[in-house]
C-alpha positions in Angstrom: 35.8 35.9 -5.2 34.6 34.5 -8.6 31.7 36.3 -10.1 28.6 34.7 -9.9 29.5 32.5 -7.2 27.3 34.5 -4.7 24.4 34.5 -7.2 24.2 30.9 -7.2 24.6 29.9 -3.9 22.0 33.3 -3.0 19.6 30.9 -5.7 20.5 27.7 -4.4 19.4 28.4 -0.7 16.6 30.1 -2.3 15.1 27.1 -4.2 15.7 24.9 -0.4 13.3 27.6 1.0 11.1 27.5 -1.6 11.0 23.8 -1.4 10.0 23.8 2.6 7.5 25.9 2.2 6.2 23.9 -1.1 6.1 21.1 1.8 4.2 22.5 4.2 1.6 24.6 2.4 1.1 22.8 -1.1 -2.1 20.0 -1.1 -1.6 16.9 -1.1 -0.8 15.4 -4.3 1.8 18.2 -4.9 4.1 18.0 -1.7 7.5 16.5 -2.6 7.0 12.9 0.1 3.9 12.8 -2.6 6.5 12.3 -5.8 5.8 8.7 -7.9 7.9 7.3 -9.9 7.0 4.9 -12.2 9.3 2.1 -14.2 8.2 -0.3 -17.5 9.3 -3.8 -18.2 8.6 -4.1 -21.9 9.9 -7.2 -23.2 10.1 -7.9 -27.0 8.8 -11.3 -28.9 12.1 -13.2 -27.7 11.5 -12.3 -23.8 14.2 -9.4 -24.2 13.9 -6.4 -21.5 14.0 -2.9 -22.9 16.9 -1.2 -21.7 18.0 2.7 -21.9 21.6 3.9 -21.4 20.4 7.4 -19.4 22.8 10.4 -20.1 22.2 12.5 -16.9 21.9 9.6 -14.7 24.9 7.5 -15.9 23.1 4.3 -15.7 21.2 2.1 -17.6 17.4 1.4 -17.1 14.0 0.0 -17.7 12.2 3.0 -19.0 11.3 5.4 -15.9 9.7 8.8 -15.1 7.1 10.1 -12.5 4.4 11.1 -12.1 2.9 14.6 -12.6 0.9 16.6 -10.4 -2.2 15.1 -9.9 -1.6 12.1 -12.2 -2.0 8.7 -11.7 1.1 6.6 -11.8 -1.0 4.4 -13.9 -1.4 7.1 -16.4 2.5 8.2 -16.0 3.8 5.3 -17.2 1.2 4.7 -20.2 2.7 8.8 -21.1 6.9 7.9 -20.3 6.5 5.1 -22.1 5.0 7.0 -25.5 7.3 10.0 -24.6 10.3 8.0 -24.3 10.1 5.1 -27.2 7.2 6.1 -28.8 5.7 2.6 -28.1 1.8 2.7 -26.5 0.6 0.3 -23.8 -2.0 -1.7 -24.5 -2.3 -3.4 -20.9 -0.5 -3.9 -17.9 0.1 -4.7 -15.1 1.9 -3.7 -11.7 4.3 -5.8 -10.1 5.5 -3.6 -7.4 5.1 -0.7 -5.1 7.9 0.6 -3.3 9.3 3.0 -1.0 12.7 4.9 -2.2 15.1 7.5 -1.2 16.4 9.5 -4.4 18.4 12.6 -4.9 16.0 15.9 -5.7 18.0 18.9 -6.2 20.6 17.6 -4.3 18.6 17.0 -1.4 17.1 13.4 -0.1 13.3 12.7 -0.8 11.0 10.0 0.2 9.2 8.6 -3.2 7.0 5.8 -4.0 8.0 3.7 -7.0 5.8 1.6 -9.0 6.9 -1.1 -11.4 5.1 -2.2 -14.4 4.6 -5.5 -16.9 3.7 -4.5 -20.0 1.8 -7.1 -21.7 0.7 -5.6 -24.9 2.2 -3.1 -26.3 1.9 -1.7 -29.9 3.9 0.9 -31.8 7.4 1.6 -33.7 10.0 1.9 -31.1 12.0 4.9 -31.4 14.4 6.8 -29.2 12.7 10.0 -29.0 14.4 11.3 -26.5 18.3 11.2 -27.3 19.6 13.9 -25.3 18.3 11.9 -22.3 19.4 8.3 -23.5 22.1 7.4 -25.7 20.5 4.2 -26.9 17.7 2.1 -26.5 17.8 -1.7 -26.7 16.6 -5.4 -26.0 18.7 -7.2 -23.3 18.4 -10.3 -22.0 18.3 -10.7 -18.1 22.0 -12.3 -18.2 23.5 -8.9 -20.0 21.4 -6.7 -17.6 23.1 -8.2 -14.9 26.5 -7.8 -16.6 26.0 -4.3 -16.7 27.7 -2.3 -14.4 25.5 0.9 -13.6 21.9 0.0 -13.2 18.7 2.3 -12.3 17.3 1.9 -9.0 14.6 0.9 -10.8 15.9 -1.7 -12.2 17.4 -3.2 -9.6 14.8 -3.7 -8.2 12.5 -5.6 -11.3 16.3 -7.5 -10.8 15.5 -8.3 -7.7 11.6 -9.7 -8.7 12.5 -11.3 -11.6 14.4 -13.5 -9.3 11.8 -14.4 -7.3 9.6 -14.8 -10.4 12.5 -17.2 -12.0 12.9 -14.5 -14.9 16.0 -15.7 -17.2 
């Protein structure tokens, strides 16, 4: 036996415990089928979508995070956003609610995702964040579709912008 093995799986079925209990005693707003994810289309003065190559995930993306306990997804994407690229939203607005299935600590978890249009938007973009992204930049809709990993997230503002004749 290889040392440590034990430990981890001990921990790992530890944290699955932890995590059905977390389910069935925690308030709403904190229980896991309550996770939000939010997603930002920022597009720059030429119509350009932001774009993020994401390290862990392997994919590239619209800027995404979720929500926090007790936050709105409203307010959780405004905070991503700034957290992320250091850019601050001025206004937008949402241009899709969804249901998803995503991997939490290697388990399957209902989420809701919400997609938003930034229309104003002010600020020095920055990757502040470079241990999560590798590099942050304009695309047009044609090279996002070229790409050959893409963000849930993104495929689905894909997906709208198609019904919304995006180029």
């Amino acid at each position: 036996m290889i040392p440590g093995v034990k430990v981890i799986s001990v921990v790992n079925s530890l944290r699955k415990i932890a995590r059905s209990l977390e389910a069935l005693t925690a308030p709403p707003g904190e229980r896991s089928e309550d996770i939000h994810g939010v997603g930002a289309v920022i597009k720059d003065d030429q119509g350009r979508i932001l774009m993020q190559d994401h390290v862990k995930g392997g994919f590239w993306t619209i800027p995404i995070g979720k929500a926090k306990i007790n936050q709105t997804p409203e307010d959780a994407v405004d905070m991503e956003v700034w957290e992320e690229t250091g850019l601050i939203i001025d206004a937008k607005h949402l241009i899709s609610r969804t249901p998803d299935r995503v991997k939490v600590y290697g388990e399957m978890v209902d989420i809701t995702v919400s997609i938003y249009a930034v229309d104003r938007y002010h600020g020095t973009l920055v990757n502040k964040e470079p241990e999560k992204h590798r590099e942050m930049k304009f695309m047009s809709i044609s090279d996002i579709r070229a790409l050959s990993s893409l963000s849930n997230n993104t495929k689905l503002f894909l997906d709208l912008s198609e019904k919304e004749g995006y180029q």
